[in-house]
Every structure is written in structure tokens, then in C-alpha cells.
N, C-alpha and C positions, 0 to 999 in steps of 0.2 A: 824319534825313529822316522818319524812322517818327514822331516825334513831332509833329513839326510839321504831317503830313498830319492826324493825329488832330486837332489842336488846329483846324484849320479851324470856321467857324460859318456855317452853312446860313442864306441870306438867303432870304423866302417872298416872290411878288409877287402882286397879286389873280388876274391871268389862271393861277397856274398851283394856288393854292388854290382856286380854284373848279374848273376841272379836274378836280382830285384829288376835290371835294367829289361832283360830278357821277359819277364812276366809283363811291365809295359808295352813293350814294343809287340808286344803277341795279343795282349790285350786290344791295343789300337788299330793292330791291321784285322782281326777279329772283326773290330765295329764297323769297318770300314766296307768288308764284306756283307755284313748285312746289309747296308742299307743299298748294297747293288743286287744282292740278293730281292731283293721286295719290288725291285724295279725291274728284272728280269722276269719277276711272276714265278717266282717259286717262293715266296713267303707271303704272306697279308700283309705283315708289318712291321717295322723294326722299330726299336727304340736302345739306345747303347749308349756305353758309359766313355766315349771319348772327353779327355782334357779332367780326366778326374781320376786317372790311372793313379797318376802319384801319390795322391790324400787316400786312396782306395788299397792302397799297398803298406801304405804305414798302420793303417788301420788294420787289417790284419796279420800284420806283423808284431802288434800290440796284444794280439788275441792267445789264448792259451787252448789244448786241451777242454771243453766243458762248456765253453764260451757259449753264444749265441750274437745271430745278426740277426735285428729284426729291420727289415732294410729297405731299397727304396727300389725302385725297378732300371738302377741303371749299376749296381755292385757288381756288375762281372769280375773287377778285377779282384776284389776282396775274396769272392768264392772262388774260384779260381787258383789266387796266391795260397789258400790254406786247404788246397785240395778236395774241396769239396764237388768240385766242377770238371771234367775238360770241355777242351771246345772241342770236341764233334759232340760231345752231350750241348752245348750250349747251340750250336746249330740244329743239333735235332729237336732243340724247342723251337727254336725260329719257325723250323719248317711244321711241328703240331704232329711231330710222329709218337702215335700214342700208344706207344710200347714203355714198361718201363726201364727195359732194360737198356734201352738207348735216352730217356727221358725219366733221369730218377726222381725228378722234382715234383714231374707233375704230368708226366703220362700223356706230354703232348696239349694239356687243360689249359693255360695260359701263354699267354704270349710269351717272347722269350724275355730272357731276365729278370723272371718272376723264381725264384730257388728256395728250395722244401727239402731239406736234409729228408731222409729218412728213418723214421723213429719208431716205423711199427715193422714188422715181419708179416711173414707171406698169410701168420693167421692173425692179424691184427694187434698179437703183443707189443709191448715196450720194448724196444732196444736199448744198450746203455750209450744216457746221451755222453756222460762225462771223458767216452774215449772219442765224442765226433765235436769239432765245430760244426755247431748248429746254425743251420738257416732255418728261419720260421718261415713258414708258409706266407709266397709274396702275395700282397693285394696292388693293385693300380691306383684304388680311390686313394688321391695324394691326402696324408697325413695318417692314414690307414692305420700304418704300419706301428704311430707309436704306441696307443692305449695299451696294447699288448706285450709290449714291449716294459711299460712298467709291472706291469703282473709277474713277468718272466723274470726281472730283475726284483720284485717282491719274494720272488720263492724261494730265491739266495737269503734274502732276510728271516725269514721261517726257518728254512733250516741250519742256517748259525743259531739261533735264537734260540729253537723251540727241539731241548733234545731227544724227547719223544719221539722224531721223526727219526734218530741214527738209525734205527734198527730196519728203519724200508726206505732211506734213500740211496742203496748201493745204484741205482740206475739213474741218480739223476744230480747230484751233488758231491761236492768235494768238500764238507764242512762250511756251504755256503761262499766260495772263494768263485766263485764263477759271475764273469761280466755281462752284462746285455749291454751288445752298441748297436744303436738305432740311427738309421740316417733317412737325413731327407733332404729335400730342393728348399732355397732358400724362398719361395714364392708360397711356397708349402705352408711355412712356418704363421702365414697370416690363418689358417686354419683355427679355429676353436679349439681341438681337439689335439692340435698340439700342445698352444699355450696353457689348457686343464693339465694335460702330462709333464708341462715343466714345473707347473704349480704342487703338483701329488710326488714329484719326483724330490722335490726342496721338501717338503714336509715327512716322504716317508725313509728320508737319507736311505738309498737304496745305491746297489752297483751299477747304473746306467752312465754310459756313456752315449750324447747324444752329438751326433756331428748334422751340420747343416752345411750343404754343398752351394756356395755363393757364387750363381755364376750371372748375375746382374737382370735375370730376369724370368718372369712366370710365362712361358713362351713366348707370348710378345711385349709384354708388358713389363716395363722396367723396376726395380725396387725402391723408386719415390713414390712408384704409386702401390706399391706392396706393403712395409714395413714404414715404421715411424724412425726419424733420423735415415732412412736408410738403411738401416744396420740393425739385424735382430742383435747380435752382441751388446751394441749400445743399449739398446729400446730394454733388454731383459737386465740392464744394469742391476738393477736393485735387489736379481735374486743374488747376485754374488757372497758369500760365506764370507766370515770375519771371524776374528779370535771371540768373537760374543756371542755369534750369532749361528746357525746352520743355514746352510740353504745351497746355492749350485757354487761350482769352479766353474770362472767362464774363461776361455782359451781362444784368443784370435791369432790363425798363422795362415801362409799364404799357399794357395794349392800349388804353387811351383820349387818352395821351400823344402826340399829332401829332408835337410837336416832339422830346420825348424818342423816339419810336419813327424817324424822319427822323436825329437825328444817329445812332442806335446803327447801324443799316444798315447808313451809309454807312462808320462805323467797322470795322465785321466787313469789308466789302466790301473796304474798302482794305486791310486785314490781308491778307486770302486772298490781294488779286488780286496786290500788291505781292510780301508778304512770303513766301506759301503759309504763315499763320499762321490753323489752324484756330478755331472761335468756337463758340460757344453762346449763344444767345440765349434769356432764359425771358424770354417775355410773360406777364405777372399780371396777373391781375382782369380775363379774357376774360369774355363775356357769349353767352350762348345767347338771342335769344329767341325760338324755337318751338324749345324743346329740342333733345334729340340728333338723332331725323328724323323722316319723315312716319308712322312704325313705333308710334310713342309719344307723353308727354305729359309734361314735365318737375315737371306740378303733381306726379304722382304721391308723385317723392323729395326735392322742393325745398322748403324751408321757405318762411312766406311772408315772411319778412325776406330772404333768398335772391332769394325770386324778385322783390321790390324791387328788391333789388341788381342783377339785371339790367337794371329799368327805366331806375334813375338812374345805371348806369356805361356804359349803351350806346354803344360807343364813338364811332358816329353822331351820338348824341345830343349828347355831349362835343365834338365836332369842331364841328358847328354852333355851339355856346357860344364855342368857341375863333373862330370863322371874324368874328362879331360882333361881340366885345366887341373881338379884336383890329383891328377897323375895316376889314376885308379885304369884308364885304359887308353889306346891310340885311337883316333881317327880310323882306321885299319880296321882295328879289333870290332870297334861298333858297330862300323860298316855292312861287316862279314854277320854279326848277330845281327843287322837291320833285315839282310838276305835271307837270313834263316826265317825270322818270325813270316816276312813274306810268305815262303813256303811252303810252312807248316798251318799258318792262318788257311789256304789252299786247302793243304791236304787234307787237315779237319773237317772242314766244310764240305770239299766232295766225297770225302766218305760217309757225313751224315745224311746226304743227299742221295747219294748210292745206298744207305741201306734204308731211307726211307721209299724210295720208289722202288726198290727189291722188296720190300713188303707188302705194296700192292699188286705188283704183279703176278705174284701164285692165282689169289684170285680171278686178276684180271683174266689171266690166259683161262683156266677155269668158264669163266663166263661167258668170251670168245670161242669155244669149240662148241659150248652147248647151242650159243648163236648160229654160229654156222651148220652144228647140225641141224636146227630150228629151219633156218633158211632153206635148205636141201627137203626137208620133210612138209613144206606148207606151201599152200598158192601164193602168201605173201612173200614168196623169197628174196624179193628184190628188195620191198620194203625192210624187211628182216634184217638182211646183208648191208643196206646202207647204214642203217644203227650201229651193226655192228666196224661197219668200217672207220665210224665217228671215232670209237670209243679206242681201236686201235690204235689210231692218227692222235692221241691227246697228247703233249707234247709232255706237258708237267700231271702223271698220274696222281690224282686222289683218289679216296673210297668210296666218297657216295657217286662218282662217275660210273661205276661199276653198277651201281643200285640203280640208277638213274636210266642207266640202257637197258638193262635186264628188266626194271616193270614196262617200259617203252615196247620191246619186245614180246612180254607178255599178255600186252593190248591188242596188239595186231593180230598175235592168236587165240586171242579171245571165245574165235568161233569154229575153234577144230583141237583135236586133242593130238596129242605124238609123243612119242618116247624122248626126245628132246624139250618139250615144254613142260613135262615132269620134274627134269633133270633141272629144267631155270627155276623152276618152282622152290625143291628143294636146295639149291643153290640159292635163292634167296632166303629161306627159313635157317639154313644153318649162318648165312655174313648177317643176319639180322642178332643171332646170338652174339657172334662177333664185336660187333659192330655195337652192341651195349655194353662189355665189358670195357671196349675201348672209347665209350665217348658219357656210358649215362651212369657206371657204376660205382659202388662206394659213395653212396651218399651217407648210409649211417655204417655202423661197426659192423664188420663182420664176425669178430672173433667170439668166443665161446662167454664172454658178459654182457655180448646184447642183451640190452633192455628188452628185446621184443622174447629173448627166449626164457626171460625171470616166468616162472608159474605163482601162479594166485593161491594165494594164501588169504580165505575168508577170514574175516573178524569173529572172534568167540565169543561169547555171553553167558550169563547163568544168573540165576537168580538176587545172586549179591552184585550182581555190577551195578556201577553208580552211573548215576547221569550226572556231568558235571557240562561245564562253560567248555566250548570247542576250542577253543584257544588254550585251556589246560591241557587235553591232548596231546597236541604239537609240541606244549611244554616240555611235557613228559618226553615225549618221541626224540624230540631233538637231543635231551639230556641224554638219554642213552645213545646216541648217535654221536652225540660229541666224547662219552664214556668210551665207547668201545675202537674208537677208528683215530688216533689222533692226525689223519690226514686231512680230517674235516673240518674247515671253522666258516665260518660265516663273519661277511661286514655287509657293511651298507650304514646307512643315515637313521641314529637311532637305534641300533641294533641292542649296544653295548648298555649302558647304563641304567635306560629308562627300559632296556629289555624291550625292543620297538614298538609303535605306535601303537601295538592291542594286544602287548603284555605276553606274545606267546614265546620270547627271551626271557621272560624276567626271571632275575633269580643266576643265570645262564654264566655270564662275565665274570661276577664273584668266586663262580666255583671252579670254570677250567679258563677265566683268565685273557686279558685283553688281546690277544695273539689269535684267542680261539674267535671268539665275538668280540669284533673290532667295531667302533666306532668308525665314521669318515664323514668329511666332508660333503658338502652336496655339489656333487661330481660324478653325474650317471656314468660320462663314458670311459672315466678310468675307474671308476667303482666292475663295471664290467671289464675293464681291459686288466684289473685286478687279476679277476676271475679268472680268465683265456689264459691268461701268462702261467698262471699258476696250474691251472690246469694241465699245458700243457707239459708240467714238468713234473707228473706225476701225484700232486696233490688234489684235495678234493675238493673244492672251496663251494659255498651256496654264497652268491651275492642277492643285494636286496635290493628291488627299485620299490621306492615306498608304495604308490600307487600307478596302477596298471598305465593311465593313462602319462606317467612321467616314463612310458619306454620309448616312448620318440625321442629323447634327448639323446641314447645310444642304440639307436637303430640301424646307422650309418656301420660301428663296429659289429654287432648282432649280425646283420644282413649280411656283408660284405666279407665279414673276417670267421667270424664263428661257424655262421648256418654253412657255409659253404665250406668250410676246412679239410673235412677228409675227401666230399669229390677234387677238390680244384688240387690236390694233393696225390689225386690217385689213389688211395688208402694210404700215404705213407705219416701222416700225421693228426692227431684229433685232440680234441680242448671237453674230457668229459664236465664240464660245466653246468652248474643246475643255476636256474636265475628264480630267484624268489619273488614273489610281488602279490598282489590282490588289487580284485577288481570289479565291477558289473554294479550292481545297485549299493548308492549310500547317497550323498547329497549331492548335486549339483556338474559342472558343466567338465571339474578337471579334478573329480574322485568321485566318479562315477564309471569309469573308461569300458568299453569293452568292445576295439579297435580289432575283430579278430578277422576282419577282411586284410587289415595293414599284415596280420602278423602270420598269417596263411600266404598270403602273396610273396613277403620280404623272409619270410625265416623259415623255408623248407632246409632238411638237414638239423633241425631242432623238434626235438616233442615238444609236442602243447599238449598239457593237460588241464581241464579244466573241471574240479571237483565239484562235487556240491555241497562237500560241507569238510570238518575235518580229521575227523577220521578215514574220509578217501585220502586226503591230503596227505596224512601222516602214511600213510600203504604208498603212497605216488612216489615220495621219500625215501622209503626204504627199499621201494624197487631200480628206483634212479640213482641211488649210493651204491648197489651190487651190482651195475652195472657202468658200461662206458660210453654212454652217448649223449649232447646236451641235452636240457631240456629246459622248458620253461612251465612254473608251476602256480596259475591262480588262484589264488585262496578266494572264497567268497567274503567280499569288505562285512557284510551286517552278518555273517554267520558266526563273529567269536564270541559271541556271548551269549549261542543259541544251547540249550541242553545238547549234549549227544549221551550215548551209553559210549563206558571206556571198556576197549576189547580186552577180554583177559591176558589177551595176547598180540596186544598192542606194536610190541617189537619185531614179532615175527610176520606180522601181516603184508602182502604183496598184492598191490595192484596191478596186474598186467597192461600192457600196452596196448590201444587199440579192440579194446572187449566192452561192448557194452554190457549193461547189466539192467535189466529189466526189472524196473522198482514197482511197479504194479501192474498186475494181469488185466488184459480187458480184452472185448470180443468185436466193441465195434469199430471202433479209430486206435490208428497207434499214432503216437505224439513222441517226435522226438527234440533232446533239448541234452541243458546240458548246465551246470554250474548253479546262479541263485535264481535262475530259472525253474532247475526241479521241481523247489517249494510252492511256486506262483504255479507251475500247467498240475503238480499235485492236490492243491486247492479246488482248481478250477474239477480237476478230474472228481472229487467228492462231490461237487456240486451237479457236475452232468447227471451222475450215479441215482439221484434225485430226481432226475427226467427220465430214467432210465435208459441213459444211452453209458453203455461199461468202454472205457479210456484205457490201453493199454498206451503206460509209459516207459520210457525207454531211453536213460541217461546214457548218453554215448563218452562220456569220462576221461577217452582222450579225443583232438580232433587231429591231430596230425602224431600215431596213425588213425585212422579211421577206420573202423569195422572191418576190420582183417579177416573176420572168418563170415561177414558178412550174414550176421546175425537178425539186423533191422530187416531185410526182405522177408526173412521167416515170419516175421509180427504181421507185415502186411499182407504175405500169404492169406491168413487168418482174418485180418481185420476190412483188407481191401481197400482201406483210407489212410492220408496219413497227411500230420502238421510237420511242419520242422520250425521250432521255435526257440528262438533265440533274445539275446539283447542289442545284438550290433546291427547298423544300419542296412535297409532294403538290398538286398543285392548282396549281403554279406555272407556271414557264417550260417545264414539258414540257405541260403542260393549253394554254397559249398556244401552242406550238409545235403541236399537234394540231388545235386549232382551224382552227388556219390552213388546215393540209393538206386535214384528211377533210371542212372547212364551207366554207371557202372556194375551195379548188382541187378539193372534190371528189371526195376516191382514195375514197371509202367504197367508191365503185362497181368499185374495180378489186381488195376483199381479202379472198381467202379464208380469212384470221384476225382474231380483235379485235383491234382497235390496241390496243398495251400504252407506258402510261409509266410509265418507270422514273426516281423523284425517290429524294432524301434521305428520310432517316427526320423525321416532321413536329417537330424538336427543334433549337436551334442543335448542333454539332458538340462532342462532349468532346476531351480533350484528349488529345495523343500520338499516335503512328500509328497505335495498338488505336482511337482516338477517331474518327479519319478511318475509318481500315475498318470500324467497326462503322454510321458517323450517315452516311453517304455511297455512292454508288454505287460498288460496287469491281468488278474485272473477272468475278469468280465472278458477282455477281448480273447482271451483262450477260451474260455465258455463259447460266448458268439460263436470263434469261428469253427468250433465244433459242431456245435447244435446247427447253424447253418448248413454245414453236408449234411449233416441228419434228413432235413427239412427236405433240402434239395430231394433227397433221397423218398424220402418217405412222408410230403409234406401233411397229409393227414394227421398221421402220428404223432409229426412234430412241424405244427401250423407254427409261422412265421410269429416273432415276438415283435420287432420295431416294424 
């Protein structure tokens, strides 16, 4: 059967080569406008997919219904070809109009050629992907785009496979028959992060089609010093498939080849959709011409035989050749459709332009009248009036020029009041709500399974609960988690067999089966781009970095592709994702991690929870499965073998997001902290008690969000002092933690001591228990820095020790 589909031959008719020719030609004068656009100063930026039209038009002519592109930032013509796009939507990203009714990708968020189907609705639901070609949410950081991309084409393998899912994938699958084609720049492909994806892609025979756009070089730099041979096709020889063996199809055709690029397509296409027989695709002898972007100038590092070559291999150029001599159209006919793309490439582009500066101008004019009545009403009128004449005169309107005059304005009259500097006032308090739906919102979900709106559900107890190992726990938890939802499974390294590295799988594999708890390689960033892919397509996946400190290997997709998905999207897309892992004290320098300045800085748009033992864990779990927004959830490494009491009501319990919860009352310091910290400042706090100074504690359980009802002030109301103490480095997650309380809730006003945090020593951790005690907060230095305010305080009372 597989042969005979191959062996098919593609018949062309005039109506649908011209078509095709038509989408090129409109495509290329498209690009061509941008980059005059960027130099006129009506866009930042351009970057466009000229001399790639042709490869870019087979490819999604190759695409079905269901599909998805996870793609590279220069596929206009792919989106476009399959109606995902027009060009005034494709200029009104240029220009960063952030409406999304003009901008459905991305509300204006990225630069242009960045494209984001839309997959959620106006209250954050799923839409059905299986009637859209799908674009995934673009990234720029080159290679980006693929980890995710195997996830996506992983979730076609779930749902062929695993048919527990028929009954809840009407939104997202067709029995598994859906392709992911991922593309990128041949310069790219020296990336890591690609080569892990061709590696996971051969093992997990999945539907990817992967194309690589060869256009001889990484801006300036050619591909002798990129790729080995030259030639990623060559260099990835060895993954090639055999009658013995699995692994990729690799496909060499030339980007000006219509027909050679039409059959290979549809080859890889039927591979994936049929067989889930992953592909590679290198396109040779790509052509740039207006170089890499609007940024630079290709004469710089191109030879001028080179830059020939891009003349006469245009793949445009070629096609037209081809369209002729094969009797498909005259000289005449092309001509007449070259004219047309001319001036609809035009008319697209002034009307994205016309309705983006029609959108600033309600305001504008708004702000001008209140200026000039301003002007009319103050002794500064002259001052006033020149502002305002600036902001008139601006040739290319934006928004924050409108913000920019009006606080300028409201400096000047700083020292007189008037019925017009009310009006600017107001006028700024209401473009300021504006003006965050349009540029800061939808970071997390809005819709009715926010995580933020799950309610708490305490833990039960009674006199028969048993204390067991916390790791049994989780056991148990997950077992019913994997029982009741089968959209949930877990992988990662370890996961499957050995029931991972502290046993809270075990048992797990055997009963709902390697599909559910997958084994994998050790391979963080497609282990996460697993996740994202699958995520995004409706399923629920928990992936697992073994230890906290192995999350720098995919930090690059975390940061860049995940945390940031549904702002950079607008709301129109989201990866409910949970990332598993542990971390903070065990032994030594790379399992001991607790990196939470890296992971507060790089992965806003992700929860961080950080339990203290596991039965929060197990609550953090089942608030993060009823809901839809990532998260990332640290187990503490030395707590799986600690007793806990098992809730009676284990499955139903909910940790809320953002709540602390006050583990011990006290009157004179509050300490706050957070993970295998607890047990070390709850030590210390027995031991102050002893001195008689009473330690109220106070686990803050998540750190992003953070005390949403801003609870911790209330403590120091009371207590007037306070610790924040952590395990990450000086300047880290206790400096974060502080911030929050004394800048943003306030307590400066309520403490009569300096706030004191207490972090790690600025070094990773040495090794052994002398390594922990010496590079980490132990309970001696929580005592100290307690008793020290005391002292400060009331040093009679509490006379100095050292």
C-alpha cells in the first residue's frame, strides 16, 4: 500500500497553476513592501520570506484540514496559501496593531511573520482545531519552533493509539491522521535543539514533517562553517529508514523545482499521515533577494557570483519559466497577474496602515482638545500649546505618543487645577486600561478553569489515618489521576519501569500502560516540547525533569515558547502544561538546585509552586489537572521518605494558587519561606520558643502567584518583624519574596526592625551533609538571625550570644 501511494504522479491543470502562480507573485511583492515599509518608519522591522515562495506553497498544498505548522518566522506564504492569513492582517503585524481583529495571530505582540491560529474563544475555550490549519504560536529564537513541534505530532500518536481518548478528541483529532510540518533555516539546524528533535523524532516514528530552507547561509555566515559536509541531508545520513530498521525519510529537492517540490510533499505528507513515518525535507539552492531583513544588506557577505545566483535561481523566476514553456499560460497572461499582485500587495498594505492609524486617532483627537482646552485655561498656555502642536505634527501615529504629551502636559500644570486638567487626568486613567489590554494582557487563562479560581479544599484526618512515606502519597494521587482522566500521562527519564528515581510511579506503568507513563530518553528539551505539543492539542501531559537543577537544559523552550504563549498570542493559544521535578536540599553541587531567581526572572506566565512536603504536592496536582494554565511543581528531593498523615480525602483536596498558609502562630517575628525550608526555619522556630521569643511561620506555597490576597502583611501587622528565607542565592527568591511584601503590600510601615533575608551562600552547594550545612540555610543561622532582631530590639532581654 505504502508503495503504491508513493508511486502516484501529480497531474497540474492551468486553473490551479496559475492559482499557485498568483499566491507567489502576491506573496513576493508582499515582502518587498515590507522592507520599504521599515525604511519609511512606519514599521520597526521586517523580516519576509522572499525566494522561498515556491517550497512554501508545496508545503501547504501538501497540508490537510487538522494539520499544523510549527514554523519559522519567514512562512507567509504557507499561511497565506491555506487561508490562514491575508495580507492586510499580515501588514497589520508589521505595523504591531494590537487589535485582534486586524491582528489575529498575535494582537500586534510580535513582529511580523510570527502566526498563531486561533484556538481559544473570546472566554478562553478550545475551538475545533481539526476544521483550521493550524499555526502554532511563532517564536524568533531560531530552532524554537521545533521541540514543540514533536509534542504536536506526538499527540497524533496518542490518539491513534490510545482509544480511551475517542470519546474527548472531537476538537482536536481525526483518528490521529493529522501532520505537524516544522520548518527552519538551514543555519538553524547547527542548533542542539534541533538535532535532539531529529533524534526523538526517529525513535518516536511520529507524523512530522520537518523541512529545512537551504539558502547557503546563517546571515553571514556560509554553511562550511555551519553544517558538516555542508549539507544537513548528508551530515543526518544515518537517520535514513531501511526495510530493517525505523528512523527518518530524507528528501533532497530544489527550492525552484515546482514539480520536484509538489511530488516530495505530498510524499512526506502521506508517509506521516498514513504511516506516522517521520521525514526531512532539505530544500537546496534557496534564494534570498533582499537578504536576511530589513536590519542589513546581503551585498555586504555575498559574492557577486552569489549574489547572480540569486538572480537566476529565483525560485519565482523558475516557476514563471516553468508556467510557459509548459503551455500552462502566455507571456500576456503573467504579465497581467504580475500587475494585479503589484496592486493588491498596495492595496493590503494601505489599508492595514489606514486602519491602524484610524485607531489611534479617536484618542489622539481626544487628547488634543483637552490640551488645547488646558492651554486656553493655564498661564502655561504657550508651553501647553507647543506639546500639543508636537503631538499633532507626528507624521507616523502611535499610542504611547498620545501618553507621552498628555503626562508632559500634566507637568506643566502641576501648580493650578482646571476643568481641562481633570479631563487629561481622566483621559489618562481610562488609555491606561486600554492600553493593558492592548499591550500587557493574557498572560495567564482567563476562562472559567483558571487555576487562580480552583477553591481550597483542606486535607481531612481522623483518628485511623496512617502516617506513611510521602512518596506513597503521590503514589496514590497520581494512580487516581491516571484512573479517572485518561488525557493524563506522564514521561520523562525513569518515569516508567523503575516508577522514577523515589518510587512515587511505582507500580504506575504495569497497570495503565507505557502510553500513560512513558519512559524517555535523556532529552530535557523534547521531553518538554513533548509536553507543549501535546498540550496544546488538548491533552494533559505532566513531563518530568529529573532534578530541578537539569531545568537549564530546556529553559530556552520553557522561557521563550511556553511561559510566554498565550500573551505573545493575545489569548488565542495556551500549552496547559504541568512540569514535574524536585529540588532544594539532597547532596551536592547538580542535585541540590534551587535556581528560583533563573526561574522567576525566565518563566513569568508559568506557576511555580513550591511545596513543602507531599501532600501539598499532591493538592498542587489536582488543582493544576482542573484547571488550564502551566505550571511548574517542586517536590522537595529529602521529603519522600519523610512520614506525612494520608488525607482521608486525598483526591479531593485543592491547593489554591497564590495563598499562603500559616503553619505556626507567633507574636514576635514572622518568617517567611517556603519548600524544604519549612522544616529547617520550623526547627529553628522550637528552638527560639526556648528563649522565649514566639516565630510566627508562614509558607508562602506558591511564588508565582504570590500572596494575592496579601496575607504575609497581616503577620507583620502583628509581629512588626520579618525574615524571608529561602535556599537560592543572595539577591534571589528571598530579595523577590521581600519585594513583594515591604513594595508591594506595604509592611515597611508596620516594622520596627530591617527586614532581614536570609539566602544560600552566593556558590552552588558542595557536597555531603558538611556541604549542605555549610552552602545553605541551616537552623542555627534562622535562630541567629532571629534572636539577633530580638537583641537589636531589646538587648537586655536578649544579651548578644557570639
Amino acid at each position: 500500500m505504502e508503495n503504491t501511494l508513493l508511486s502516484e504522479v501529480l497531474t497540474f491543470s492551468k486553473e490551479s497553476v496559475l492559482a499557485d502562480y498568483r499566491i507567489i507573485r502576491l506573496s513576493r511583492e508582499c515582502s518587498l513592501l515590507v522592507r520599504k515599509e521599515v525604511f519609511a518608519g512606519r514599521a520597526k522591522f521586517g523580516i519576509y520570506g522572499d525566494g522561498k515562495e515556491l517550497c512554501q506553497l508545496a508545503l501547504a498544498r501538501a497540508m490537510q484540514a487538522g494539520d499544523y505548522i510549527s514554523g519559522y518566522y519567514r512562512d507567509q506564504t504557507i499561511v497565506a496559501a491555506v487561508g490562514d492569513m491575508t495580507w492586510t492582517q499580515y501588514f497589520s503585524q508589521l505595523y504591531g496593531h494590537p487589535d485582534v481583529e486586524f491582528d489575529p495571530h498575535t494582537g500586534g505582540r510580535t513582529m511580523n511573520n510570527h502566526h498563531a491560529t486561533r484556538w481559544l474563544d473570546k472566554d478562553g475555550k478550545w475551538l475545533d482545531q481539526t476544521k483550521l490549519y493550524n499555526s502554532i504560536g511563532g517564536v524568533s529564537s531560531t530552532a524554537g519552533q521545533m521541540p514543540r513541534a514533536v509534542g504536536v505530532a506526538y499527540a497524533s500518536k496518542l490518539y491513534r493509539q490510545q482509544s480511551e481518548l475517542q470519546n474527548i478528541s472531537e476538537n482536536f483529532t481525526r483518528n490521529g491522521n493529522e501532520v505537524c510540518f516544522s520548518t527552519i533555516g538551514d543555519a538553524s539546524t547547527s542548533e542542539g535543539m534541533f538535532l535532539e528533535c531529529v533524534n526523538a523524532a526517529g525513535v518516536l516514528q511520529i507524523p512530522l514533517v520537518m523541512s529545512v530552507w537551504d539558502d547557503g547561509y546563517g546571515i553571514s555566515v556560509p554553511s562550511e562553517y555551519q553544517t558538516t559536509k555542508s549539507s544537513i541531508s548528508k551530515a543526518l545520513a544515518g537517520y535514513q529508514r531501511n526495510e530493517d530498521e525505523a528512523g527518518l525519510e530524507i528528501f533532497t529537492v530544489k527550492a525552484w523545482d515546482y514539480v520536484g517540490l509538489m511530488e516530495t510533499y505530498q510524499k512526506a505528507a502521506t508517509l506521516a499521515r498514513d504511516f506516522h513515518i517521520p521525514s526531512l525535507i532539505h530544500v537546496e539552492e534557496v534564494t534570498q533577494q533582499q537578504g536576511h531583513s530589513a536590519s542589513g544588506s546581503h551585498e555586504r557577505y555575498k559574492s557577486a557570483e552569489r549574489l547572480q545566483f540569486e538572480l537566476d535561481f529565483d525560485c519565482n523566476l523558475k516557476f514563471r519559466e516553468w508556467v510557459i514553456s509548459e503551455g500552462f499560460a502566455t507571456e500576456e497572461e503573467l504579465q497581467e497577474i504580475d500587475k494585479e499582485a503589484v496592486k493588491e500587495a498596495r492595496r493590503c498594505q494601505k489599508a492595514a496602515w489606514q486602519a491602524y492609524a484610524d485607531s489611534v486617532k479617536p484618542e489622539r483627537e481626544d487628547a488634543l482638545s483637552l490640551m488645547y482646552q488646558a492651554a486656553a485655561e493655564t498661564q502655561n498656555g504657550a508651553e501647553v500649546k507647543a506639546i500639543a502642536e508636537d503631538l499633532r505634527k507626528a507624521v507616523n501615529p502611535i499610542h504611547h505618543e498620545n501618553v507621552v504629551a498628555v503626562r508632559k502636559v500634566l507637568r506643566a500644570l502641576r501648580f493650578e487645577e482646571s476643568p481641562a486638567k481633570q479631563g487629561l487626568r481622566e483621559w489618562l486613567a481610562k488609555t491606561a486600561e486600554l492600553n493593558f489590554e492592548r499591550f500587557d494582557s493574557h498572560q495567564f487563562s482567563i476562562s472559567d478553569e483558571s487555576p487562580l479560581k480552583v477553591q481550597a479544599v483542606e486535607p481531612e484526618y481522623d483518628g485511623n489515618s496512617p502516617s506513611i512515606d510521602g512518596r506513597e502519597i503521590l503514589n496514590k494521587n497520581f494512580d487516581h489521576l491516571f484512573t479517572i482522566d485518561p488525557r493524563i500521562f506522564i514521561l520523562g527519564e525513569d518515569v516508567g519501569k523503575i516508577g522514577d528515581v523515589n518510587q512515587t510511579l511505582a507500580g504506575l506503568q504495569e497497570k495503565h500502560g507505557e502510553l500513560r507513563i512513558t519512559d524517555t530518553g535523556i532529552r530535557e528539551m523534547t521531553i518538554v516540547g513533548q509536553g507543549i505539543g501535546a498540550a496544546m492539542r488538548g491533552l494533559r501531559p505532566i513531563i518530568e525533569i529529573q532534578y530541578l537543577d537539569y531545568i537549564l537544559y530546556p529553559f530556552a523552550t520553557l522561557s521563550d515558547d511556553l511561559a510566554c504563549l498565550q500573551y505573545r498570542t493575545a489569548g488565542g493559544q495556551k500549552a496547559p502544561l504541568i512540569i514535574r521535578t524536585r529540588g532544594h536540599r539532597l547532596e551536592g553541587i547538580w542535585h541540590s538546585g534551587s535556581p528560583m531567581s533563573v526561574l522567576l526572572g525566565g518563566l513569568r506566565g508559568v506557576h511555580l509552586c513550591v511545596p513543602r512536603n507531599m501532600t501539598q504536592a499532591a493538592g498542587m496536582y489536582n488543582t493544576l489537572l482542573n484547571s488550564d494554565d502551566p505550571a511548574i511543581v517542586i517536590e522537595c528531593l529529602n521529603g519522600y521518605r519523610l512520614k506525612e498523615k494520608l488525607p482521608n480525602n486525598l483526591h479531593d483536596m485543592r491547593v489554591p494558587l497564590g495563598v499562603p498558609e500559616v503553619i505556626r502562630e507567633g507574636r514576635d517575628i514572622t518568617i517567611v519561606t517556603y519548600g524544604s525550608m519549612c522544616r529547617i526555619v520550623m526547627e529553628a522556630a522550637r528552638q527560639l520558643e526556648e528563649m522565649d521569643i514566639s516565630v510566627e511561620v508562614i509558607d508562602v506555597q506558591t511564588l508565582l502567584p504570590f500572596d494575592v490576597s496579601h496575607k504575609i502583611v497581616e503577620s507583620i501587622k502583628k509581629t512588626n518583624r520579618v525574615i524571608f528565607a529561602d535556599e537560592d542565592m543572595p539577591g534571589g527568591g528571598s530579595a523577590y519574596m521581600m519585594q513583594h511584601v515591604l513594595d508591594e503590600q506595604n509592611a515597611y510601615r508596620y516594622l520596627d526592625s530591617k527586614p532581614v533575608c536570609l539566602a544560600a551562600v552566593p556558590h552552588r552547594p558542595a557536597y555531603s551533609s558538611d556541604g549542605d550545612y555549610f552552602s545553605k540555610p541551616n537552623a542555627e543561622n534562622v535562630f541567629d538571625a532571629a534572636y539577633a532582631m530580638m537583641s537589636e530590639f531589646n538587648p537586655q532581654r536578649f544579651p548578644k550570644i557570639y
